[in-house]
Rosetta silent file (secondary structure, phi, psi, omega in degrees, C-alpha in Angstrom):
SEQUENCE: XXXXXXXXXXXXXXXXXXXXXXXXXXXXXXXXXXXXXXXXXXXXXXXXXXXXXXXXXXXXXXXXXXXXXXXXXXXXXXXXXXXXXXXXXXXXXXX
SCORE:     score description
SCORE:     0.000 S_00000001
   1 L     0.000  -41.836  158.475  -28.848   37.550    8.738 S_00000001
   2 H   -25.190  -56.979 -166.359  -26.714   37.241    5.891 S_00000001
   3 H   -90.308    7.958  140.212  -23.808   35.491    7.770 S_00000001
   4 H   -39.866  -79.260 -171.678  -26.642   33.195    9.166 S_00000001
   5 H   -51.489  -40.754 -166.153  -27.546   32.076    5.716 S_00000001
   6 H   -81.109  -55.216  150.577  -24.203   31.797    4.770 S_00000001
   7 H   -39.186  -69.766  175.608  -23.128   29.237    7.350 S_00000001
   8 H   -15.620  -84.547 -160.143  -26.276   27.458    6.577 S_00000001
   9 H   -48.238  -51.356  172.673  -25.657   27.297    3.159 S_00000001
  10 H   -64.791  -45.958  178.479  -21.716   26.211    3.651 S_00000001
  11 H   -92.417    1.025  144.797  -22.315   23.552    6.114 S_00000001
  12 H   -97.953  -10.342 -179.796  -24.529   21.997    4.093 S_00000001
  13 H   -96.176   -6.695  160.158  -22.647   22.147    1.041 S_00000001
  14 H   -92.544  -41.266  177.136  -19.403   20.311    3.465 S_00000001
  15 H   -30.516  -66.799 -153.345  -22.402   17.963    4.761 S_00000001
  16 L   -86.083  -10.119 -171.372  -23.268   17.018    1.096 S_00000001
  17 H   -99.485  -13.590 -175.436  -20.023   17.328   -0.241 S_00000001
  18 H  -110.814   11.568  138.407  -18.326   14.956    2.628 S_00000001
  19 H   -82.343  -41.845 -175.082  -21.155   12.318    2.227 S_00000001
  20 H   -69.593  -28.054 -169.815  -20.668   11.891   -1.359 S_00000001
  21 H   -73.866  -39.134 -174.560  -16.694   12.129   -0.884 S_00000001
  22 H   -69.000  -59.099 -165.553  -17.432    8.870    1.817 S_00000001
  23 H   -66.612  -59.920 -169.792  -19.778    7.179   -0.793 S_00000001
  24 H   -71.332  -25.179  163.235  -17.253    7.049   -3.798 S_00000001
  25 H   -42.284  -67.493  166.826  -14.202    6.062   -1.172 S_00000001
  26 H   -37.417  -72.482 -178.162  -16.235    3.057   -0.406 S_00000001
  27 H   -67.267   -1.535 -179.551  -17.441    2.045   -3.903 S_00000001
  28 H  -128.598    8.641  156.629  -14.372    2.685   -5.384 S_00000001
  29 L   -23.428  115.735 -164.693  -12.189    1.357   -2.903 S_00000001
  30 L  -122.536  131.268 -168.999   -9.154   -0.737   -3.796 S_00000001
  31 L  -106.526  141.807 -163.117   -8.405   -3.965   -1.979 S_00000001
  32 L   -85.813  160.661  159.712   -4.488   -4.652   -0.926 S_00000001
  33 L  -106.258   93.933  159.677   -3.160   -8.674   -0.320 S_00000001
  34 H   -34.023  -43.574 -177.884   -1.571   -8.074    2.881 S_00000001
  35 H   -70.338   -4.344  174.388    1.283   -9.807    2.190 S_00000001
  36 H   -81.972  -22.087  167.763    2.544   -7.526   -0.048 S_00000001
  37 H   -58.253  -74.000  162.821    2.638   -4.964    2.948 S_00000001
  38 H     7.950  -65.285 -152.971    4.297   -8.025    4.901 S_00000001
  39 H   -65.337  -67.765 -165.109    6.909   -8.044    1.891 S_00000001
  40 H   -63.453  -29.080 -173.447    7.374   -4.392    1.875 S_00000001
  41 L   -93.515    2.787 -176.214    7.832   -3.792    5.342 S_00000001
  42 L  -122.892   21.058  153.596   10.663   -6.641    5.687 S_00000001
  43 L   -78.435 -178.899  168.166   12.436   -4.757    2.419 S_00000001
  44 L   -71.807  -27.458 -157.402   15.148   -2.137    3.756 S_00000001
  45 L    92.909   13.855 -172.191   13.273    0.890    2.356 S_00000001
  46 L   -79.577  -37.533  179.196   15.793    2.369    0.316 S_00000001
  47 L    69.885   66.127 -168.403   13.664    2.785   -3.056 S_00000001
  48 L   -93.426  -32.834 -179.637   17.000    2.191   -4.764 S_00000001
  49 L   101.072  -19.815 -151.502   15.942    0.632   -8.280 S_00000001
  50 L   -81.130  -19.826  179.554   18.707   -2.301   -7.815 S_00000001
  51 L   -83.206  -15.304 -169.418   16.458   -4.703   -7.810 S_00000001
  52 L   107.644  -22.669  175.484   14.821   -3.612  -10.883 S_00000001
  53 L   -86.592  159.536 -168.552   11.857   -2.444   -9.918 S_00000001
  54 L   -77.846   -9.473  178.138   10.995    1.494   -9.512 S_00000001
  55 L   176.624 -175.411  161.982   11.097    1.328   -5.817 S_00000001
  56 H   -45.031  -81.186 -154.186    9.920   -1.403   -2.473 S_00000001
  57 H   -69.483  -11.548  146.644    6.858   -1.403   -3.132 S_00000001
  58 H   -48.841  -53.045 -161.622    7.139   -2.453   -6.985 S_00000001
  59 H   -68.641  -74.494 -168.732    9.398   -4.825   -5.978 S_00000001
  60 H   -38.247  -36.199 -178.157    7.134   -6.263   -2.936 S_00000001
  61 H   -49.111  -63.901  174.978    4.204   -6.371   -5.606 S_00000001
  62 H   -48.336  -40.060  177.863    6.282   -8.416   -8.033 S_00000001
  63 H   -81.587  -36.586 -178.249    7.276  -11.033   -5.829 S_00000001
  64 H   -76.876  -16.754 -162.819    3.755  -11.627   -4.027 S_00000001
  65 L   -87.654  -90.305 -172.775    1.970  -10.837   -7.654 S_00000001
  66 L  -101.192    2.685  159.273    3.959  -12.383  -10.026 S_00000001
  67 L    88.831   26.154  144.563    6.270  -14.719   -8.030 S_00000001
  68 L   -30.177  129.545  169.776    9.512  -12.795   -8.673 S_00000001
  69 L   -36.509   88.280 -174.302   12.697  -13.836   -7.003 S_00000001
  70 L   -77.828   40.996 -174.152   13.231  -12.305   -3.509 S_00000001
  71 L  -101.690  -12.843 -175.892   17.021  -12.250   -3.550 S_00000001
  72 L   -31.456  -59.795 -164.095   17.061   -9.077   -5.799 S_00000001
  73 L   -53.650  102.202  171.492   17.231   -6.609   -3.098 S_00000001
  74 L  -103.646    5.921  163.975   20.764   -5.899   -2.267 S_00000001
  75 L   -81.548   44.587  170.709   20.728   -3.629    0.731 S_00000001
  76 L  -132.209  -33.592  179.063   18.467   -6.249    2.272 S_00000001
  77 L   -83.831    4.934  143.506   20.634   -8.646    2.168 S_00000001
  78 L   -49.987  -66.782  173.153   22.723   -7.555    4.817 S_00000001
  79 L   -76.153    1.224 -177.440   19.672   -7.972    6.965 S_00000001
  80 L    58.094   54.127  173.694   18.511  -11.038    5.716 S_00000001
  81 H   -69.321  -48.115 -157.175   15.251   -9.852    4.173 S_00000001
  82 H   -44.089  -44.417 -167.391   15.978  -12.669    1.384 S_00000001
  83 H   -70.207  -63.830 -151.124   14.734  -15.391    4.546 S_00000001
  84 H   -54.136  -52.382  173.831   12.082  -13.100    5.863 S_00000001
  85 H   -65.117  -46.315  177.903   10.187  -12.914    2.814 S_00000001
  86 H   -57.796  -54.451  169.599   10.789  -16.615    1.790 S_00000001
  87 H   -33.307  -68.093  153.523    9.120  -17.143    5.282 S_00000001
  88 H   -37.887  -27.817  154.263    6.379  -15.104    4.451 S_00000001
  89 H   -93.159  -33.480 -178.103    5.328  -16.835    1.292 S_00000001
  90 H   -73.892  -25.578  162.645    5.611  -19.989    2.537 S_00000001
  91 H   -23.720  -53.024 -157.876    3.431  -18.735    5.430 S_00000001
  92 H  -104.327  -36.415  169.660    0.925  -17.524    3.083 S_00000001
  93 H   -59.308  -26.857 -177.039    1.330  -20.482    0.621 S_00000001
  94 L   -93.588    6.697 -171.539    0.401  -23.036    3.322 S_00000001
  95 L   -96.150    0.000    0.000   -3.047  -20.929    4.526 S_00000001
């Protein structure tokens, strides 16, 4: 009877502990601008620092955030991430 009670007692304490865990995701929830994923996924991915920033997604932040330059990146410019991203803010500047 013990290891009755004991189940009980556990899967209600994952019930109650994975409702509350649900509640504070929700209310505390932090909302993204898609275009900085946009940004970030048409950087190379190196998280090199050259640009100045501590990694891509610093970087991606900066330009959609504070309107930073997107030529920084220089392993992207091989691939021509500079255009992709200009493309992408004007995208989002004309919405």
């Amino acid at each position: 009877m013990v290891i009755v009670y004991s189940a009980i007692l556990l899967g209600g304490l994952g019930f109650a502990f994975g409702l509350f865990l649900s509640y504070v995701g929700e209310k505390f929830k932090v909302e993204e601008d898609p275009t900085v994923m946009l940004v970030l996924a048409t950087l190379p991915g190196a998280n090199c620092g050259a640009c100045g920033y501590p990694g891509c997604e610093g970087y991606a932040k900066a330009i959609v955030d504070n309107g930073d330059r997107p030529d920084k990146c220089l392993p992207g410019k091989k691939s021509g991430a500079e255009e992709r991203i200009k493309e992408i803010l004007s995208k989002r500047n004309s919405n």
